[in-house]
MINU-633198 format. One record per residue (C-alpha): residue number from 1; x, y, z. Coordinates in pm, 1 decimal. Last residue first. Layout:
N
NUM:X:Y:Z
...
***
This chain:
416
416:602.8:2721.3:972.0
415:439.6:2457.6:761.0
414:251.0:2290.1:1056.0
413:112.8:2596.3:1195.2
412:-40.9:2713.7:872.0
411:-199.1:2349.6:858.1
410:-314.1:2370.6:1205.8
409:-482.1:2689.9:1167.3
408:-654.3:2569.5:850.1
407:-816.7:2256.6:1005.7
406:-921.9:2455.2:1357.5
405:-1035.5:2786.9:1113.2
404:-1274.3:2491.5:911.4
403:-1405.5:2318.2:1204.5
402:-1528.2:2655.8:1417.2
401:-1786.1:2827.7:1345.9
400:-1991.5:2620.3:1056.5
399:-1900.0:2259.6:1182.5
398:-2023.5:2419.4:1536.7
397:-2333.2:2539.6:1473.1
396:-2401.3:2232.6:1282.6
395:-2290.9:2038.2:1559.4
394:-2543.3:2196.8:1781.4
393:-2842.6:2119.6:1529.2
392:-2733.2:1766.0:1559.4
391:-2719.6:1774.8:1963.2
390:-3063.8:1904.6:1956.3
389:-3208.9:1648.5:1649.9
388:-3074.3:1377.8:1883.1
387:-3254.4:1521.1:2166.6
386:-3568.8:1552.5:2004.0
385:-3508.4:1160.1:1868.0
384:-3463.2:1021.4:2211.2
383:-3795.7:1221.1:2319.2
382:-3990.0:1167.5:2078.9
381:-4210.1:831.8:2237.8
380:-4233.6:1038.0:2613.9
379:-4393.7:771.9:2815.9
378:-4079.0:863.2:3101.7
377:-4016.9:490.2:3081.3
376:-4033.5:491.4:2671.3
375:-3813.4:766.4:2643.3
374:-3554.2:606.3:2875.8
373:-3603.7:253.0:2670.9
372:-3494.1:463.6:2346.7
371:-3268.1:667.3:2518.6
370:-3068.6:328.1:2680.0
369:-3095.4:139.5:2331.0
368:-2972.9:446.2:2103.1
367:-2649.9:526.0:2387.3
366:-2519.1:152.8:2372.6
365:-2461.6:165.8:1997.9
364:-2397.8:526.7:1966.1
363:-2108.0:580.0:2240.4
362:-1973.8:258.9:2005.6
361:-1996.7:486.1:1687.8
360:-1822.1:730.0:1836.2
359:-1547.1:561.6:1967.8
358:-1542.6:376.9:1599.6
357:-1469.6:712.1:1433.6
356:-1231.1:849.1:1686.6
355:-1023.3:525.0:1644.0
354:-1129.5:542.4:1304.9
353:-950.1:881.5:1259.8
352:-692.2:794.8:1463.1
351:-587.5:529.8:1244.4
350:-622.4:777.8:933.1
349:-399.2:1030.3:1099.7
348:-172.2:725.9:1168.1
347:-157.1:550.6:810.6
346:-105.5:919.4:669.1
345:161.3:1021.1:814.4
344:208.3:1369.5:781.1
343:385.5:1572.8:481.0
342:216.8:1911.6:654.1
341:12.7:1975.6:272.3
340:-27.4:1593.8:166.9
339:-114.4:1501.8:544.8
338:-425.6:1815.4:550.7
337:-535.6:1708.5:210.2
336:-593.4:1337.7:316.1
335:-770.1:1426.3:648.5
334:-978.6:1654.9:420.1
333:-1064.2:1420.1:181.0
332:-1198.1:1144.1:472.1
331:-1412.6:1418.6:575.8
330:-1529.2:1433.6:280.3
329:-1570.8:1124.6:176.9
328:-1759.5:1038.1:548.6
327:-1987.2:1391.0:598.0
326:-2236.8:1424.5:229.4
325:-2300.1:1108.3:184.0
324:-2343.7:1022.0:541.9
323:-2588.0:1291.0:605.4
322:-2790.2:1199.3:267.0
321:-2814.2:853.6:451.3
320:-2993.3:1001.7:748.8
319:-3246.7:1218.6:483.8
318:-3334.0:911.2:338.0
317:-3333.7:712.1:655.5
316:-3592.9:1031.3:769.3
315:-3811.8:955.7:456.1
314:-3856.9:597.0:526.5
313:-3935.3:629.3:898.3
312:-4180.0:948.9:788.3
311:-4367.1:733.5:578.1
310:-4459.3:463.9:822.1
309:-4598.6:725.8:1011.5
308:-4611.7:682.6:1398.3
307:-4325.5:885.9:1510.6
306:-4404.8:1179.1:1348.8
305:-4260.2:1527.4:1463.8
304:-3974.2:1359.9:1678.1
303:-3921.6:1127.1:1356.4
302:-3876.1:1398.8:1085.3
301:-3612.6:1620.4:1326.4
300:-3444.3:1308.7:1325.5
299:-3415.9:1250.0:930.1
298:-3368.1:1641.9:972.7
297:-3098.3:1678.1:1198.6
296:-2931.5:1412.2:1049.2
295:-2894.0:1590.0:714.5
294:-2809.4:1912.0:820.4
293:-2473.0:1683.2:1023.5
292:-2380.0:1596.8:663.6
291:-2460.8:1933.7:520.1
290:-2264.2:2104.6:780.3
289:-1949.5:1865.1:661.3
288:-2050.5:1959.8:291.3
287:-1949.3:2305.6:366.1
286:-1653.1:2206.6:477.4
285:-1565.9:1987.2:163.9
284:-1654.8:2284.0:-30.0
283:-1441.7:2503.9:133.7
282:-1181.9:2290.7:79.3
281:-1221.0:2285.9:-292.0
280:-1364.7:2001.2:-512.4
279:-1700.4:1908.9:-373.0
278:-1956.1:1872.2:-617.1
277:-1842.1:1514.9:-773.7
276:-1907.6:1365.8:-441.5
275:-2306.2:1424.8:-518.2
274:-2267.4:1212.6:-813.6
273:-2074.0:946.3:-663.0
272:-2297.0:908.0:-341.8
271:-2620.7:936.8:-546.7
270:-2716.4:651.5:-635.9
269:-2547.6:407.7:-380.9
268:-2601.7:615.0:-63.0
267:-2981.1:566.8:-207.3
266:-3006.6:224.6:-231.1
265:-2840.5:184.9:181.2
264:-3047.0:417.0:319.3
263:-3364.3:239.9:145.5
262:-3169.0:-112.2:262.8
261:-3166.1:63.2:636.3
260:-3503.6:144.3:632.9
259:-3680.3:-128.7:532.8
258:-3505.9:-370.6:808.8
257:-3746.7:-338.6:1061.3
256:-4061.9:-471.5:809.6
255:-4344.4:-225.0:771.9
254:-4644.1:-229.1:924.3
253:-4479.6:-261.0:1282.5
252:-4497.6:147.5:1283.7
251:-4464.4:242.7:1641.8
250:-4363.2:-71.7:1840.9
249:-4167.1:-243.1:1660.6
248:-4060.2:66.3:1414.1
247:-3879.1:199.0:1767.5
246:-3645.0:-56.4:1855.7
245:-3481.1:-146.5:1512.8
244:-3468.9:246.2:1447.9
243:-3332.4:313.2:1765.9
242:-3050.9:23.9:1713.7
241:-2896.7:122.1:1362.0
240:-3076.3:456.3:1411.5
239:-2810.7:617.8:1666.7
238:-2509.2:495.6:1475.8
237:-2564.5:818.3:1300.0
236:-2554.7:1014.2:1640.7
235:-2203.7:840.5:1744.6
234:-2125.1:843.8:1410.5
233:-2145.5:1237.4:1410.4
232:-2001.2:1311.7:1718.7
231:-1704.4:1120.7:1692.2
230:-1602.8:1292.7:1366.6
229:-1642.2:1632.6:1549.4
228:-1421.7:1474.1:1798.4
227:-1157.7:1422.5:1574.9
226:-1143.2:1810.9:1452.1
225:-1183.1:1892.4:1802.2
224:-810.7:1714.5:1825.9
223:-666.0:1948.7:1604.3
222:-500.3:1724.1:1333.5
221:-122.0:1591.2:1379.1
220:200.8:1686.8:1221.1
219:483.8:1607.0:1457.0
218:589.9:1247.9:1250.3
217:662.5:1496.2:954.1
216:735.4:1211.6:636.9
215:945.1:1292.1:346.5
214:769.5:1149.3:59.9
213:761.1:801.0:-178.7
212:715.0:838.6:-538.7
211:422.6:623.0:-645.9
210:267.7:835.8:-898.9
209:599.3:1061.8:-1062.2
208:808.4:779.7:-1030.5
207:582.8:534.3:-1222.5
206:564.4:808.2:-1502.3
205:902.7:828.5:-1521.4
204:976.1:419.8:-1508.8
203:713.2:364.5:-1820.3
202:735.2:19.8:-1727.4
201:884.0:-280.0:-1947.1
200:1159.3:-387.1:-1699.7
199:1188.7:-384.6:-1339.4
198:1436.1:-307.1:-1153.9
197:1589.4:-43.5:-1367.4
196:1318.2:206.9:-1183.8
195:1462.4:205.1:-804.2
194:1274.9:405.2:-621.5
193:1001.0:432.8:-877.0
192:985.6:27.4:-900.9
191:979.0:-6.7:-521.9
190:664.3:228.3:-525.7
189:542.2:26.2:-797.7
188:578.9:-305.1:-610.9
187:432.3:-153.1:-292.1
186:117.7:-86.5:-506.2
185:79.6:-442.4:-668.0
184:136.5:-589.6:-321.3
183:-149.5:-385.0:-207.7
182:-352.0:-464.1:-451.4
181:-321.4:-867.9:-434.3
180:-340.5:-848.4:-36.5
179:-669.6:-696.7:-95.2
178:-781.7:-889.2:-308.2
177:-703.7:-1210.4:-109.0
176:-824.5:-1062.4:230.3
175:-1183.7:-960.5:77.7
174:-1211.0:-1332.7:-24.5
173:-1139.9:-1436.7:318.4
172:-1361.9:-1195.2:463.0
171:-1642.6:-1299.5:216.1
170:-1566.4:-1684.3:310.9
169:-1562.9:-1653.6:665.4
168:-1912.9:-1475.5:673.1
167:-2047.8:-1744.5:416.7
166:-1935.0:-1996.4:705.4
165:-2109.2:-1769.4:953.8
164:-2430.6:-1823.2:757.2
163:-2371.4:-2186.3:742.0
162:-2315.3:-2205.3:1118.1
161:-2634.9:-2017.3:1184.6
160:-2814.4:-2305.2:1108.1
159:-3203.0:-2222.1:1133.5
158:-3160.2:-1923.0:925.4
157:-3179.6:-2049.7:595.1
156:-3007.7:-1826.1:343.4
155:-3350.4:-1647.3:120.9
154:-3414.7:-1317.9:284.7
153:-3039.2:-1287.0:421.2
152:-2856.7:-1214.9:56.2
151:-3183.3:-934.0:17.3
150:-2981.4:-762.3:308.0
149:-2621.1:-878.1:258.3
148:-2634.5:-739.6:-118.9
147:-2764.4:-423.7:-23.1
146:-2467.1:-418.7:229.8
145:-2206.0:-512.0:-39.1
144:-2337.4:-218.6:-274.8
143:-2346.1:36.4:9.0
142:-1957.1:-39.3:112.1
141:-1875.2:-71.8:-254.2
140:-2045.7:320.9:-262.9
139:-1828.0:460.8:14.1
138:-1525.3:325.0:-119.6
137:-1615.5:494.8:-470.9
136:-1694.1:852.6:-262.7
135:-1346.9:780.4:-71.8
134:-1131.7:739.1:-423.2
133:-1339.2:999.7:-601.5
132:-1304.6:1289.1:-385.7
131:-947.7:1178.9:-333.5
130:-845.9:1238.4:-731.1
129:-648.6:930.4:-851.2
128:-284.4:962.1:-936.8
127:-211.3:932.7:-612.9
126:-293.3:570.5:-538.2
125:-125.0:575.8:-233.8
124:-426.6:702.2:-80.1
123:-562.9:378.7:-120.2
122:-290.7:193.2:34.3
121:-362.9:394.9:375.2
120:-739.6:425.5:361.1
119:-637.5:18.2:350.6
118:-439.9:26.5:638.4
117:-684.3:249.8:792.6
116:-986.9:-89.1:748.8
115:-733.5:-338.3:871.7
114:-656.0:-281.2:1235.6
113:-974.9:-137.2:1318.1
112:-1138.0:-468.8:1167.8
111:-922.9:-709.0:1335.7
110:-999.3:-575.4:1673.9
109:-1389.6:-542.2:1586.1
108:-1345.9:-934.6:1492.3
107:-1184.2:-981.2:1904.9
106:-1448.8:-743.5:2052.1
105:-1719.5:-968.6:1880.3
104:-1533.9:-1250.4:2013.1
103:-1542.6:-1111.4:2331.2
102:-1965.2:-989.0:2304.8
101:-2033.7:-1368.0:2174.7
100:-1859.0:-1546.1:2500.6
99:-2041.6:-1268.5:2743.4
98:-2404.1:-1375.9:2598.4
97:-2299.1:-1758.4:2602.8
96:-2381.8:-2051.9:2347.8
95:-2102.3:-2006.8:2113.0
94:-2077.2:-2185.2:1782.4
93:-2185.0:-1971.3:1536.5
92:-1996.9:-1635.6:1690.9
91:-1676.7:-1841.4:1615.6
90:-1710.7:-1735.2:1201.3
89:-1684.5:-1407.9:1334.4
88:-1378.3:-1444.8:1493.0
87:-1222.4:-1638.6:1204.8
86:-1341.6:-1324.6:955.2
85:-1176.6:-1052.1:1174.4
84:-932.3:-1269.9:1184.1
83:-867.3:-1298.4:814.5
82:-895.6:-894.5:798.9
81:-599.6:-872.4:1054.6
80:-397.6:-1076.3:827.4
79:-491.5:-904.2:533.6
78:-411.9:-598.4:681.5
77:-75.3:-735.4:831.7
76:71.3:-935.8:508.0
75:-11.2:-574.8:295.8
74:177.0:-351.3:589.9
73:-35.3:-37.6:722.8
72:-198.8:-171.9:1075.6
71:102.9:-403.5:1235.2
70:371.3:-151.1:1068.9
69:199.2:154.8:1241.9
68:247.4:61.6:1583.5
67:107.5:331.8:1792.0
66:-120.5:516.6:1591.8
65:-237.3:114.1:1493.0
64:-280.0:5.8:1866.4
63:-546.5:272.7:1881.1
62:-702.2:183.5:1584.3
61:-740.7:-166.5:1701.8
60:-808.9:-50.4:2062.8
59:-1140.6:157.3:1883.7
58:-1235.6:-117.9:1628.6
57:-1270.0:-373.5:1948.5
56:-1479.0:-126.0:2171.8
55:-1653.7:-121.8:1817.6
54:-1777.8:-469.3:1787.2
53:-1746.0:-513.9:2139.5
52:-2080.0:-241.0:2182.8
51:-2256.3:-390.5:1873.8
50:-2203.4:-730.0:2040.4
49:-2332.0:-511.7:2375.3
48:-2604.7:-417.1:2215.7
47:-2799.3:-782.0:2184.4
46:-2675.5:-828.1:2503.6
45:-2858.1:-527.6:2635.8
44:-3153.2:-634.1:2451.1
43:-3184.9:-974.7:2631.0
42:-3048.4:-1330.6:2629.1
41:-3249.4:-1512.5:2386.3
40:-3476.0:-1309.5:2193.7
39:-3233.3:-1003.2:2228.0
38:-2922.6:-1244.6:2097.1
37:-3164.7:-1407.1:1832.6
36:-3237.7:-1047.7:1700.2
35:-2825.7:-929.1:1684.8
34:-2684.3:-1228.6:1568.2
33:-2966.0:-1206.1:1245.3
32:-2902.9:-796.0:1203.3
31:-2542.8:-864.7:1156.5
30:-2471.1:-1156.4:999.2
29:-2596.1:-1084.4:671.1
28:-2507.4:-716.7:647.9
27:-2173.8:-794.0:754.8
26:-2124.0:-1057.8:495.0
25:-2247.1:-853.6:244.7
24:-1969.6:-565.5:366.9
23:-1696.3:-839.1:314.6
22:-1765.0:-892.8:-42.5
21:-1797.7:-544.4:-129.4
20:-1467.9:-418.5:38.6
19:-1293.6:-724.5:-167.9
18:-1483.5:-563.2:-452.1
17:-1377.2:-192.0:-378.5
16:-981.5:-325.9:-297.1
15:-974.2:-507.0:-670.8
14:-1091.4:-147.3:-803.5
13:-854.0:38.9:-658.9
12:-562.0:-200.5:-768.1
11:-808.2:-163.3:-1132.9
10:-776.0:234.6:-1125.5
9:-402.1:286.2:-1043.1
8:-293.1:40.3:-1326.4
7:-230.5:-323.4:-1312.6
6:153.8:-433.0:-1425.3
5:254.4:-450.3:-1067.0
4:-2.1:-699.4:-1022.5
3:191.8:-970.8:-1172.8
2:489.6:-1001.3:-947.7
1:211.6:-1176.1:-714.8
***
């Protein structure tokens, strides 16, 4: 793979969007079909607890990647973790047993929270690309692949689900190639700027001043409220992914349970780059943290108000997805700014951001079935969306008071 060291900044980032792509149509395909014939056949809270392994797994991966960075940030190692993310899934076809699927669920989550900071990690070593761009781009091949899953899963028969697992295996192999292609491409030009009469033919200055490595400050870390803020918000984004499936059942069954989430997904992709394009200071990626938890608080704001429209399901995923265009980038920005300004590393501040990231989201996954069926049992239908909208307006509060003087405090701190 000597080759890729000749591609430039934009296609290695490019050949890590597609493999990104790839994989996230296989999720969207397996997802929402392992889920419904787990809750026909076993019950809901089996169909939640794959969910629930799913990002138990992503939280020890991340966790094992703070501690051992070369397993999560080496090119062999995230493509290796990504290929058994893929094997485990591909398993899922074959099992017959509710506890059997929720392991190997754990075991792909594992793979996944291993692989997905290592390649944050590569990314970022892209430097001369701007951030805003890099995470808003990532964002949008995430969208793109799920759209793809979705209308992917109206026409793959469903009565085998070996073949769909077999497509599963294929995207995540495919998504390991290119990125193991990119990355090798990157470490290549790093090796050429430490040592440029290695390689012939480059413009050796410029490849210096892009892939240059830095001094490293093991000691710099992010407030820990900082991470919990992240926690909070996929935990209450994760919210719909299972209340939304629950609730348009039984309140609005004239649309189809998976409207929402390609709507989300159409509009993350039109307008995810332009709206990223805003943000360019600090402040601005602050700000755009409030909007992000703004946004929640009104798609669930919309359902407490009208839970039986049809209309307001659609328009609060709109407003949902305009909460994770504005929060993930940049969020992911500001983790990036804080380790180029303290000389952190970056492969474990991003680790710990998805082990944060994916705690939250799995507090989300078992929390949206138990409010939903809570709601229902007191015969209060808004009652798991009015407390969502509480705890969003809360954050808001608290993205606005406190979040930015946490971030700059600990960045003064650090470069005393």
């Amino acid at each position: 793979m000597r080759f890729s060291s000749h591609f430039s900044s934009r296609t290695h980032a490019n050949l890590i969007y597609t493999g990104v792509a790839i994989a996230s149509g296989g999720v969207a395909l397996y997802t929402p079909l392992i889920v419904s014939q787990t809750g026909l056949k076993f019950s809901g809270f089996w169909a939640a607890s794959i969910l629930f392994g799913l990002n138990l797994g992503r939280v020890a991966g991340a966790w094992l990647g703070t501690r051992f960075p070369v397993i999560a940030n080496h090119p062999f190692s995230v493509s290796g973790n990504i290929l058994l993310e893929g094997i485990a899934l591909y398993c899922l076809a074959f099992l017959d047993q509710a506890w059997a699927l929720a392991l190997f669920a754990t075991i792909a989550g594992l793979g996944s929270g291993l692989s997905f900071p290592g390649l944050k990690f590569f990314l970022l070593k892209l430097r001369d690309l701007d951030q805003s761009a890099l995470f808003a781009r990532l964002s949008m091949s995430i969208r793109l692949g799920l759209v793809a899953g979705y209308l992917l899963a109206g026409w793959i028969p469903h009565d085998t689900m070996q073949l769909v697992f077999l497509i599963v295996l294929l995207t995540f192999t495919g998504y390991g190639i290119l990125m193991l292609i990119a990355m090798r491409g990157i470490v290549q030009k790093e090796q050429l700027a430490a040592d440029p009469e290695s390689l012939h033919g480059h413009p050796a200055q410029q490849v210096h001043a892009q892939f240059s490595p830095r001094a490293v400050n093991p000691q710099a870390e992010l407030p820990w409220l900082f991470y919990v803020s992240n926690a909070v918000f996929w935990c209450l984004a994760m919210q719909p992914n299972i209340s939304l499936s629950l609730h348009i059942p039984h309140f609005t069954p004239s649309i189809p349970v998976s409207t929402p989430f390609w709507v989300g997904a159409l509009v993350i992709i039109a307008l995810q780059m332009p709206v990223s394009k805003l943000a360019v200071r600090d402040q601005d990626h602050f700000r755009f943290l409030r909007f992000g938890y703004l946004g929640l608080l009104a798609g669930f704001a919309t359902l407490a108000c009208f839970p039986q429209s049809a209309t307001a399901v659609i328009a609060a995923a709109i407003f949902i997805s305009f909460g994770q265009i504005f929060y993930g980038p940049s969020l992911d920005v500001l983790t990036a700014r804080f380790a180029d300004k303290t000389n952190a590393d970056t492969g474990r501040l991003m680790s710990r951001q998805m082990l944060y990231q994916s705690s939250g989201s799995m507090a989300g996954s078992l929390s949206g079935g138990i409010l939903f069926d809570l709601a229902q049992r007191l015969q209060l239908p808004v009652l798991n969306w009015a407390a969502l909208a509480t705890l969003a307006l809360l954050m808001c509060w608290y993205s606005y008071r406190k979040i930015p003087a946490l971030y700059k405090q600990a960045v003064h701190s650090q470069r005393q």
